[in-house]
Residue frames as a rotation matrix with the C-alpha (Angstrom) as fourth column:
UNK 1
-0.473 -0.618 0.628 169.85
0.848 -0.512 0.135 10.01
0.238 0.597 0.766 27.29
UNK 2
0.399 0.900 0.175 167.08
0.646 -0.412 0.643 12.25
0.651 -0.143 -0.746 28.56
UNK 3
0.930 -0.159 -0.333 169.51
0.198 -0.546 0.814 13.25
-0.311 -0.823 -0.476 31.48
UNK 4
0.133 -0.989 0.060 173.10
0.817 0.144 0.558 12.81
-0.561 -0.025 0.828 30.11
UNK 5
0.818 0.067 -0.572 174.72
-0.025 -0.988 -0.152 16.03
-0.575 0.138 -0.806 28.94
UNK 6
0.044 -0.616 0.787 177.40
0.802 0.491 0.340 14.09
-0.596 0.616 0.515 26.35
UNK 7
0.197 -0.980 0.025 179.47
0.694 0.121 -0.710 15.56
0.693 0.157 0.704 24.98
UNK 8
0.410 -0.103 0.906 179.78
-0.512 -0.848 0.135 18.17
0.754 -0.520 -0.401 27.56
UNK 9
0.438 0.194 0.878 180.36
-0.896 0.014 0.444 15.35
0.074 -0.981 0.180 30.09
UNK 10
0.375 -0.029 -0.927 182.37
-0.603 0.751 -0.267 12.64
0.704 0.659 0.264 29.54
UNK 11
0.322 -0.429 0.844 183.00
-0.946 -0.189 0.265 11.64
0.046 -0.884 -0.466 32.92
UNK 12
0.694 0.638 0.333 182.01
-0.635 0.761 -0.132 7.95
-0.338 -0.120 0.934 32.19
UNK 13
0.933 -0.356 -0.045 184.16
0.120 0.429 -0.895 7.59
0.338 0.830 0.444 29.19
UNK 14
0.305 -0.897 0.320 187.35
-0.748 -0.434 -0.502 8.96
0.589 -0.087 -0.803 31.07
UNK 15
-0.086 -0.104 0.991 187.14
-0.989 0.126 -0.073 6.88
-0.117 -0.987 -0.113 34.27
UNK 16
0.816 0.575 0.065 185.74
-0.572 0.818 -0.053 3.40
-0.084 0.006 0.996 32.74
UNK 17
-0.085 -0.881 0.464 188.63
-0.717 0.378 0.586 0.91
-0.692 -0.283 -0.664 33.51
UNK 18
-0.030 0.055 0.998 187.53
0.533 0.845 -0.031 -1.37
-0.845 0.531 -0.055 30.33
UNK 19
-0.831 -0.061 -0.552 186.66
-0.328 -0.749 0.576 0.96
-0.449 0.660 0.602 27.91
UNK 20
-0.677 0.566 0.470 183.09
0.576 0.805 -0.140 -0.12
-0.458 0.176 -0.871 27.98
UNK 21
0.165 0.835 -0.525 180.89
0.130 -0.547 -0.827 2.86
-0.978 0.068 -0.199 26.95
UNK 22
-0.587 0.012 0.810 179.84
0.807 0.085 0.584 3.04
-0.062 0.996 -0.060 22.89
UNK 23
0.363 0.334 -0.870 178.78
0.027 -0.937 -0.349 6.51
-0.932 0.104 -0.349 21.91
UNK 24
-0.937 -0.265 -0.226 179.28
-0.171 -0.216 0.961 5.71
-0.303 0.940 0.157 18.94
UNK 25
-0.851 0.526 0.010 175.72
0.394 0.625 0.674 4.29
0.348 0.577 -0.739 18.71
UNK 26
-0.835 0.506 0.216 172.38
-0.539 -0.831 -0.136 5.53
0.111 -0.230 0.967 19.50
UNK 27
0.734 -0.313 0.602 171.57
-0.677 -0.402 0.616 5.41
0.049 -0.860 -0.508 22.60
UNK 28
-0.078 -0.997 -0.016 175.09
-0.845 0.075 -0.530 4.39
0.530 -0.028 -0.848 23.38
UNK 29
0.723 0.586 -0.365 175.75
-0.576 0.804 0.149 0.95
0.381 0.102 0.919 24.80
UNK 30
0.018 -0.860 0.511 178.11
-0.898 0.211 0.387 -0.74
-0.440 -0.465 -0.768 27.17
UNK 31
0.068 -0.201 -0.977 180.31
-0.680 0.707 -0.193 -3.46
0.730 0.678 -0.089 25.32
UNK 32
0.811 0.393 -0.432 180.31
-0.082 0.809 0.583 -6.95
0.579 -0.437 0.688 26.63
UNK 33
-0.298 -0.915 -0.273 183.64
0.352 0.160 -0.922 -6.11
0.887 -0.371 0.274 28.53
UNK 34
-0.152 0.334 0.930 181.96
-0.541 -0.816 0.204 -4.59
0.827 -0.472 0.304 31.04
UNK 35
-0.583 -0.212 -0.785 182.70
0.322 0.826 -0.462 -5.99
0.746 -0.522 -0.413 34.35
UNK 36
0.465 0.876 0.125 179.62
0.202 -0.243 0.949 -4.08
0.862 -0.416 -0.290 35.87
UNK 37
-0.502 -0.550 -0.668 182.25
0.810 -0.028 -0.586 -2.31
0.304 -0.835 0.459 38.54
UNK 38
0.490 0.748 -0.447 179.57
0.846 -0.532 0.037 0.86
-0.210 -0.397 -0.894 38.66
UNK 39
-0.483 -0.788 -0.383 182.51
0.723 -0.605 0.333 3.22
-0.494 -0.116 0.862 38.49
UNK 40
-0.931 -0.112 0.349 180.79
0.326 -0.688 0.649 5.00
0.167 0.717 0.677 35.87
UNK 41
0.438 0.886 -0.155 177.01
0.636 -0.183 0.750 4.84
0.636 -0.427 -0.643 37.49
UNK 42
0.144 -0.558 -0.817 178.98
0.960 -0.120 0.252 6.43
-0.239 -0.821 0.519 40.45
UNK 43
-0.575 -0.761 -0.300 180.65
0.589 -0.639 0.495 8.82
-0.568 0.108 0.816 38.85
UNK 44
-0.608 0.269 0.747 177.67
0.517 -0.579 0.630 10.91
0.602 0.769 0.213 36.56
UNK 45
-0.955 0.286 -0.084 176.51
-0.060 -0.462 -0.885 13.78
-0.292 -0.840 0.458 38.55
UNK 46
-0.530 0.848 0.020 173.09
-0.847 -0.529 -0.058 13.67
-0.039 -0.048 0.998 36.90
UNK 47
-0.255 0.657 0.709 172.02
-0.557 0.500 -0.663 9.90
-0.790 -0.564 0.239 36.87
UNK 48
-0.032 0.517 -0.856 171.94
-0.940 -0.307 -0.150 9.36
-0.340 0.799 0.495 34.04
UNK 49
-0.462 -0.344 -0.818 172.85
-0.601 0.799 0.004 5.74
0.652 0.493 -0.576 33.88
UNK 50
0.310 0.938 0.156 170.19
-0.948 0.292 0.126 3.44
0.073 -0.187 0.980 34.17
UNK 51
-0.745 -0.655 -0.126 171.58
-0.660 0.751 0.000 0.02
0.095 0.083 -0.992 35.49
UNK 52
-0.252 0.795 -0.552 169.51
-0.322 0.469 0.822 -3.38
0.913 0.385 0.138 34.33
UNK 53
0.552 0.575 0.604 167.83
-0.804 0.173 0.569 -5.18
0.223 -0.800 0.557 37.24
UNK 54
0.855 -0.346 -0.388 170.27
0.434 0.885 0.169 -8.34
0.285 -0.313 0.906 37.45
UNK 55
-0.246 -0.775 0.582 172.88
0.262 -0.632 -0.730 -5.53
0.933 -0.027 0.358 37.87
UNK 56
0.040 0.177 0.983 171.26
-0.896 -0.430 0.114 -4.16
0.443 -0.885 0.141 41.04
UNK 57
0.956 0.282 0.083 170.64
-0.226 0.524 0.821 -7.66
0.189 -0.804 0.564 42.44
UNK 58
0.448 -0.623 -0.641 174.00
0.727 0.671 -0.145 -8.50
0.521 -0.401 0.754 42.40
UNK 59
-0.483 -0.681 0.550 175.11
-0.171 -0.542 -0.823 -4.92
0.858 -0.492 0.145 44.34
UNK 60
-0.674 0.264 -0.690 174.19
0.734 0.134 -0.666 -4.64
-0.084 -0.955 -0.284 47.84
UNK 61
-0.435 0.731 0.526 170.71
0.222 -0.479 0.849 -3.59
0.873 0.486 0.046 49.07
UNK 62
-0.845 0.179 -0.504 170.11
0.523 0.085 -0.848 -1.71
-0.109 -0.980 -0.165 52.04
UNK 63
0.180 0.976 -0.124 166.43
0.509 0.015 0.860 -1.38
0.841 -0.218 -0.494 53.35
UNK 64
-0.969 -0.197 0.148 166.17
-0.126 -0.117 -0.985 1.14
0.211 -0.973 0.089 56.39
UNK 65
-0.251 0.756 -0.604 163.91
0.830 0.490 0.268 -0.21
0.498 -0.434 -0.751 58.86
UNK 66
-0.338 0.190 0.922 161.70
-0.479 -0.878 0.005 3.26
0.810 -0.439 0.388 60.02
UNK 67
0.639 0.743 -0.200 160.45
0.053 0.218 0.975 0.91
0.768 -0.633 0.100 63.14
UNK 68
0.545 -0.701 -0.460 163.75
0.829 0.534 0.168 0.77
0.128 -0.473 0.872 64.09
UNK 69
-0.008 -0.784 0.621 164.74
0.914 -0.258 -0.314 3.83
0.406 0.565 0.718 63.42
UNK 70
-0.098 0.219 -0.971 165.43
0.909 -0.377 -0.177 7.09
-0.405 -0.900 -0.162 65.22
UNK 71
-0.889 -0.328 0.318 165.37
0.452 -0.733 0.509 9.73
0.066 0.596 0.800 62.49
UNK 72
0.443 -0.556 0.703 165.37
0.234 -0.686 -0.689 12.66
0.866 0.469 -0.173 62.72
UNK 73
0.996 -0.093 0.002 166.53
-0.020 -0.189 0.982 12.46
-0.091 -0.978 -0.190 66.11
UNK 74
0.170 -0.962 0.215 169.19
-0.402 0.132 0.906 11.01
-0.900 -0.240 -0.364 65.19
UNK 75
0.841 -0.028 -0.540 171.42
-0.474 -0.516 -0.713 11.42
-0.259 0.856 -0.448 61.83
UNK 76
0.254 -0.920 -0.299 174.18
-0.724 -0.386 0.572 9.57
-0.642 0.071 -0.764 62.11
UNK 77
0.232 0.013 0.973 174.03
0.706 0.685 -0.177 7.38
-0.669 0.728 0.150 58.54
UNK 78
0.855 0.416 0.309 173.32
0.512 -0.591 -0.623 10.53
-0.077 0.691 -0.719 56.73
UNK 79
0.876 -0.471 -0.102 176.17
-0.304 -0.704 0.642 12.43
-0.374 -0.531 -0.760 58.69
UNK 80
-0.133 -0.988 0.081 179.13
-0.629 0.148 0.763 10.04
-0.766 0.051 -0.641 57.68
UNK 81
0.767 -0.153 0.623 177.50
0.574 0.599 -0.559 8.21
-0.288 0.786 0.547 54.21
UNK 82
-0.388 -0.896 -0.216 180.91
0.188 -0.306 0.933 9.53
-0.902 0.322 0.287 52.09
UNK 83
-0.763 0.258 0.592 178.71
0.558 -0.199 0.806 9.41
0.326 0.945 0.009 48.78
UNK 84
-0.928 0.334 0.164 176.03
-0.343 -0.597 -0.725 11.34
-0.145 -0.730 0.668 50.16
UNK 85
-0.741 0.637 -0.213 173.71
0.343 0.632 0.695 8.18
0.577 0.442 -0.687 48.95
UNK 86
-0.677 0.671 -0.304 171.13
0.733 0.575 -0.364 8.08
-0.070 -0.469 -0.880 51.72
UNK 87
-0.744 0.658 0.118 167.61
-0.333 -0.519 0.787 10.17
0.579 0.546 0.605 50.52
UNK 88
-0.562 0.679 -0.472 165.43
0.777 0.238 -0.582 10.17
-0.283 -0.694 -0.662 53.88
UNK 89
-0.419 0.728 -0.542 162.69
-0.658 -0.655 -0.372 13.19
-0.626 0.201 0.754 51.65
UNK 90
-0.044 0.665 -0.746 160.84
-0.625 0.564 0.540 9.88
0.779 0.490 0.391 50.28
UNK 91
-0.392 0.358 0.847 158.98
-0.762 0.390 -0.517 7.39
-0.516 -0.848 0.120 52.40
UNK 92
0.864 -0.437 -0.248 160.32
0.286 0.021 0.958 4.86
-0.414 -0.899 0.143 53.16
UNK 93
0.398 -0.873 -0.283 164.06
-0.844 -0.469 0.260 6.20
-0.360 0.135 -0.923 52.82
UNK 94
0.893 -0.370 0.256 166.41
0.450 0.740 -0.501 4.79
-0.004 0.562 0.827 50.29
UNK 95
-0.136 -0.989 0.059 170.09
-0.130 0.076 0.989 4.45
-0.982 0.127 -0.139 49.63
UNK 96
0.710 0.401 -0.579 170.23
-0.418 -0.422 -0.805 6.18
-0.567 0.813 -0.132 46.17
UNK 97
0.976 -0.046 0.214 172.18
0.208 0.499 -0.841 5.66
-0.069 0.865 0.497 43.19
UNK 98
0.441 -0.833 0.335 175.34
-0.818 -0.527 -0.232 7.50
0.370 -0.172 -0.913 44.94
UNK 99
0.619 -0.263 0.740 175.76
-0.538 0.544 0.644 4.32
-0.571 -0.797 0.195 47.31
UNK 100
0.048 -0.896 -0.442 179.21
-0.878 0.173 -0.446 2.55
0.476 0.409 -0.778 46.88
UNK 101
0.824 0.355 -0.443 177.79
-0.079 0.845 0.529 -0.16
0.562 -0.401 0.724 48.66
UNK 102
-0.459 -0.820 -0.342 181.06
-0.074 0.418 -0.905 0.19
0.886 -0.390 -0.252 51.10
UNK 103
-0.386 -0.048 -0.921 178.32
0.540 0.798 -0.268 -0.38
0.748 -0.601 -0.282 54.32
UNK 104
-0.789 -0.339 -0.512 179.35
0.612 -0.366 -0.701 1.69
0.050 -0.867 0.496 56.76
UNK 105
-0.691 0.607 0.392 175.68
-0.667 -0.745 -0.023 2.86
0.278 -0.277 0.920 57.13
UNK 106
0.518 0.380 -0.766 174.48
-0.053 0.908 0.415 -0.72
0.854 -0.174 0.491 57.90
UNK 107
-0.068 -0.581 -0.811 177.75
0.675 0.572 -0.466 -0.95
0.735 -0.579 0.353 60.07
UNK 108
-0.865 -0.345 -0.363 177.58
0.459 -0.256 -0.851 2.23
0.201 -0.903 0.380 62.39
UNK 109
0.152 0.987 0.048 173.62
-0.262 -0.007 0.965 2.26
0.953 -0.159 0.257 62.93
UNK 110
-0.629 -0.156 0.762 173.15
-0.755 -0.113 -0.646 2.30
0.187 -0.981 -0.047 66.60
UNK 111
-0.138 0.758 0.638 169.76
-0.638 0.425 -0.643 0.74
-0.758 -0.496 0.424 66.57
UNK 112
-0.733 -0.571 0.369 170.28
-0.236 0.723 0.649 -1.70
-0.638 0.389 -0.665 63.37
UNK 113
-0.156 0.948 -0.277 167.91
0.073 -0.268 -0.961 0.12
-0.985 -0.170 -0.027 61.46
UNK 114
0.349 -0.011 -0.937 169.54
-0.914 -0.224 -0.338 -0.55
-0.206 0.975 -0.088 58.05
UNK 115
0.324 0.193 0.926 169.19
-0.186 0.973 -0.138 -4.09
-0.928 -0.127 0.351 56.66
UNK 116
-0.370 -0.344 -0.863 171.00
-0.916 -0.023 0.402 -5.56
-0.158 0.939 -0.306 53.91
UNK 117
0.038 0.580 0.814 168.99
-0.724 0.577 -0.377 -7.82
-0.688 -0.575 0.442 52.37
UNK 118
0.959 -0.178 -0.219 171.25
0.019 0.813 -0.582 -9.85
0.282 0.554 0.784 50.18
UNK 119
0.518 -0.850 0.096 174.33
-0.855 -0.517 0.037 -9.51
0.019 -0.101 -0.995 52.10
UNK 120
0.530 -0.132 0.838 174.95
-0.331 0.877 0.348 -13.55
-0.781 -0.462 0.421 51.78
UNK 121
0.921 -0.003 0.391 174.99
0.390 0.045 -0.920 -12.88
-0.015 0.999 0.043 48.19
UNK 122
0.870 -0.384 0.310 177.25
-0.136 -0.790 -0.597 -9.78
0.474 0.477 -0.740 48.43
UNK 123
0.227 -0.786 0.575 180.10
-0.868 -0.432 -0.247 -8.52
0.442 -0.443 -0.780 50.77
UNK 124
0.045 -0.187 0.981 179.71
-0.903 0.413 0.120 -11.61
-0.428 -0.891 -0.151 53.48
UNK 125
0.928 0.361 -0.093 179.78
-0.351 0.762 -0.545 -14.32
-0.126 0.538 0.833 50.52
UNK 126
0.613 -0.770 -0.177 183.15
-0.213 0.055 -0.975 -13.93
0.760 0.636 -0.130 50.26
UNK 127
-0.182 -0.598 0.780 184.02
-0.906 -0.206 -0.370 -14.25
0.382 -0.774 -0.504 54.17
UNK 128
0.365 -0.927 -0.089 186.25
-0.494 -0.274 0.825 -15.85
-0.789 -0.257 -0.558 55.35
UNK 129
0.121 -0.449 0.885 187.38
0.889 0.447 0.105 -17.86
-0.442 0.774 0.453 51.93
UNK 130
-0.004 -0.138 -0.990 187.57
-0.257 -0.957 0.134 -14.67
-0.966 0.255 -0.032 50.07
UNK 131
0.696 0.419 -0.583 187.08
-0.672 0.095 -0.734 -14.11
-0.252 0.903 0.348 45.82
UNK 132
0.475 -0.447 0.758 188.22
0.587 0.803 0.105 -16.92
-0.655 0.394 0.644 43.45
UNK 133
-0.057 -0.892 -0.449 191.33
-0.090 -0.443 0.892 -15.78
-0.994 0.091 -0.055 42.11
UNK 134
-0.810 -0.196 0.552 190.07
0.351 0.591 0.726 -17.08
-0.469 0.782 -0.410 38.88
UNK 135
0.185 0.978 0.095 186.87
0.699 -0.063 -0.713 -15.25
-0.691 0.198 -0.695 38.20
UNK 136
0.223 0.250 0.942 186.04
0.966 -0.185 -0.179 -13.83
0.130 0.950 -0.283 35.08
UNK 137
0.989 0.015 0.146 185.73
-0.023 -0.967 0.254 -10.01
0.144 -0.255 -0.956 37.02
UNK 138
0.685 -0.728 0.046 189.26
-0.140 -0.069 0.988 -10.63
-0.715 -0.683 -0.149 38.50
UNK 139
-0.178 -0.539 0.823 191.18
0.839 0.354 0.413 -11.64
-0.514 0.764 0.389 35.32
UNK 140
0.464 0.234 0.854 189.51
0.612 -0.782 -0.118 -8.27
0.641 0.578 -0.506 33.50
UNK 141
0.988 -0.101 0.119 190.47
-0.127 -0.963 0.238 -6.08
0.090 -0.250 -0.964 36.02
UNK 142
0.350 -0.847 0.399 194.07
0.543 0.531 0.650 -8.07
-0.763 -0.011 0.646 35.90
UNK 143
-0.189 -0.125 0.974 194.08
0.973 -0.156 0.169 -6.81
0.131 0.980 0.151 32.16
UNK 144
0.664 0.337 0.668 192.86
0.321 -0.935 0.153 -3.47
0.675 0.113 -0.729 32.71
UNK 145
0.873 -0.485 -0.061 195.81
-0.186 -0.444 0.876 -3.11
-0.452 -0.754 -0.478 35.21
UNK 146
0.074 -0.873 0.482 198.51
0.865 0.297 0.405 -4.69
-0.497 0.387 0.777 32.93
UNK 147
0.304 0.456 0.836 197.15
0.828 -0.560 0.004 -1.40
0.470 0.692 -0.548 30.55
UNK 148
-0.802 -0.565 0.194 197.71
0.474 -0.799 -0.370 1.00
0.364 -0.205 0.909 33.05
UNK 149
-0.164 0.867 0.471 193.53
-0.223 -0.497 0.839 1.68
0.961 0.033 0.274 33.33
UNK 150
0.847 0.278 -0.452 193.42
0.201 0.620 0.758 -0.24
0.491 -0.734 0.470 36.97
UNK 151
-0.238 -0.965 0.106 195.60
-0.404 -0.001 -0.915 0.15
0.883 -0.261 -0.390 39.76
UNK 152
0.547 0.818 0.178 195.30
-0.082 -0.159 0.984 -1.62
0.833 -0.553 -0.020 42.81
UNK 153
0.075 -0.454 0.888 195.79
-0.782 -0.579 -0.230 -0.59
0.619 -0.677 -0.399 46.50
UNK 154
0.014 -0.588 0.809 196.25
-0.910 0.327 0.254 -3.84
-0.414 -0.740 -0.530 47.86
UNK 155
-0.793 -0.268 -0.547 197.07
-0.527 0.751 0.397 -7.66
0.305 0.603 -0.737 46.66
UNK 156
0.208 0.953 -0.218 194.45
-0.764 0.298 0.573 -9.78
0.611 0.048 0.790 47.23
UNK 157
0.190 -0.319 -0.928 196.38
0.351 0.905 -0.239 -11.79
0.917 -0.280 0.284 49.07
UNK 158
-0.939 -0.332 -0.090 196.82
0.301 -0.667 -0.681 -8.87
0.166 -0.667 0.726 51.66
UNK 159
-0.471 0.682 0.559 193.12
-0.549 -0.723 0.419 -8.07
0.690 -0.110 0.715 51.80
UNK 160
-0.809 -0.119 0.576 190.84
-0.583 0.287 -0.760 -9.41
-0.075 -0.950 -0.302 54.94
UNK 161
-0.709 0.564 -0.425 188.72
-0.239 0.375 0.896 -11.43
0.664 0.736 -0.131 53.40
UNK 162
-0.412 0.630 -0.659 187.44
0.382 0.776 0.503 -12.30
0.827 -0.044 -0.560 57.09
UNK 163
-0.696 -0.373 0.614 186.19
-0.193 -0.726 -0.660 -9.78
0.692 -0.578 0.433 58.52
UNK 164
-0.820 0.134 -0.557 184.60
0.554 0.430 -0.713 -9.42
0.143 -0.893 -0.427 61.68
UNK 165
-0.847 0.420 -0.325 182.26
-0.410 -0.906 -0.101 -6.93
-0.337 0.047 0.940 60.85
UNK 166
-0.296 0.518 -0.803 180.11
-0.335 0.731 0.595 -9.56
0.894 0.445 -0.043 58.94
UNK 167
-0.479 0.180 -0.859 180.07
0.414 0.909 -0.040 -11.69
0.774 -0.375 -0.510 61.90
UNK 168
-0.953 -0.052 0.298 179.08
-0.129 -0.820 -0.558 -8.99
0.273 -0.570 0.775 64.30
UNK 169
-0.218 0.975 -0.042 175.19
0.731 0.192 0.654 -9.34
0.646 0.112 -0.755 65.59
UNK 170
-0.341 -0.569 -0.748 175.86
0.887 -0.459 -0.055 -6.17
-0.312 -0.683 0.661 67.84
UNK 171
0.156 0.066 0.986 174.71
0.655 -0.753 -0.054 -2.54
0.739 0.654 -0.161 66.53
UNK 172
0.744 -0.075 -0.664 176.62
-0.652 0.140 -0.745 -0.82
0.149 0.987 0.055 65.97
UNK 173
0.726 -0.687 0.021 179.17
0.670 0.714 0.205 -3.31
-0.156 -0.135 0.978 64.87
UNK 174
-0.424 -0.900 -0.102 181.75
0.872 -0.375 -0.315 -0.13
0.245 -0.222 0.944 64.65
UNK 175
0.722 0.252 -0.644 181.51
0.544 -0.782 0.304 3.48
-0.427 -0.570 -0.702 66.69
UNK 176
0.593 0.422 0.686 182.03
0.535 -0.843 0.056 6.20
0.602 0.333 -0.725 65.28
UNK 177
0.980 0.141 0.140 182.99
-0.026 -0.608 0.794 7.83
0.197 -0.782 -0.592 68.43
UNK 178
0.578 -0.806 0.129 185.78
0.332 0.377 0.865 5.36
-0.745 -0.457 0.485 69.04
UNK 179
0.482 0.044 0.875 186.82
0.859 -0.222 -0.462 6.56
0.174 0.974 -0.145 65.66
UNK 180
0.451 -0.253 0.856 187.46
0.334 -0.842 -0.424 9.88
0.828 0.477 -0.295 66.83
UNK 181
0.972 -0.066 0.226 188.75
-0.232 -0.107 0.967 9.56
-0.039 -0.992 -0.120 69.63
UNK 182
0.431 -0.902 0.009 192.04
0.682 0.332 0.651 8.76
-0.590 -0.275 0.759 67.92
């Protein structure tokens, strides 16, 4: 509460696809519906949400490797993160509390200088069988779409569950370049 600016801010409470956030209590408290999607860590420009340690192991954790790295020579993690997560004024450099874990600083590292080091756990756990249509997270966010709070942009039955990007041992395992070049 030290950082949150409630009631001025209520980004959390607008955006939360369960209605998990209690402000009614002091210090406020996410109900057990909470399907721990971050959305709302994500979304608070000042940080203010403090997420528990079995929460972090289960998001993705990238480690950049400075032996491996070329920085400041070269920028391009920093250049195309989309959250602007990656915080190379502390030593060693971390992927901050912006990171959406979607990668793509792990994936277009020339020199494979960012290491995820539970990605068996995370993203690549699910290739090539993809999520169990039955999990607890997948049934909530079912409900939170029957509501109207959830929409999603593709079926699960349409998503690539096997991707090649995982399997990759290459760096990087996608370019940038080729990227723009269309």
């Amino acid at each position: 509460m030290r950082k949150c600016t409630y009631p001025k801010c209520t980004l959390c409470l607008d955006n939360c696809i369960m209605n998990s956030i209690d402000f009614s209590v002091s210090p406020p408290v996410f109900r057990t519906n909470c399907v721990n999607c971050s959305l709302c860590d994500k979304l608070c420009p000042v940080g203010a949400i403090e997420v528990d340690a079995e929460t972090k192991k289960r998001r993705t954790q990238h480690v950049i490797n400075m032996e491996k790295c070329k920085y400041p020579k070269c920028t391009i993690c920093i250049d195309y993160c989309p959250m602007n997560a990656l915080d190379f004024s502390v030593s060693p450099p971390v992927s901050n509390w912006r990171c959406e874990g979607c990668d793509l600083c792990w994936v277009i590292c020339p020199e494979g200088a960012i290491e995820i080091t539970n990605l068996d756990t995370t993203h690549a756990a699910m290739a090539p069988k993809g999520p169990d249509p039955n999990h607890h997270f997948l049934k909530l966010l079912a409900e939170a779409e029957a509501k109207g709070k959830f929409r999603r942009l593709t079926p699960l039955d349409k998503v690539g569950w096997d991707n090649i990007v995982y399997k990759m041992k290459r760096h990087p395992r996608f370019s940038i370049e080729e990227l723009e070049k269309d």
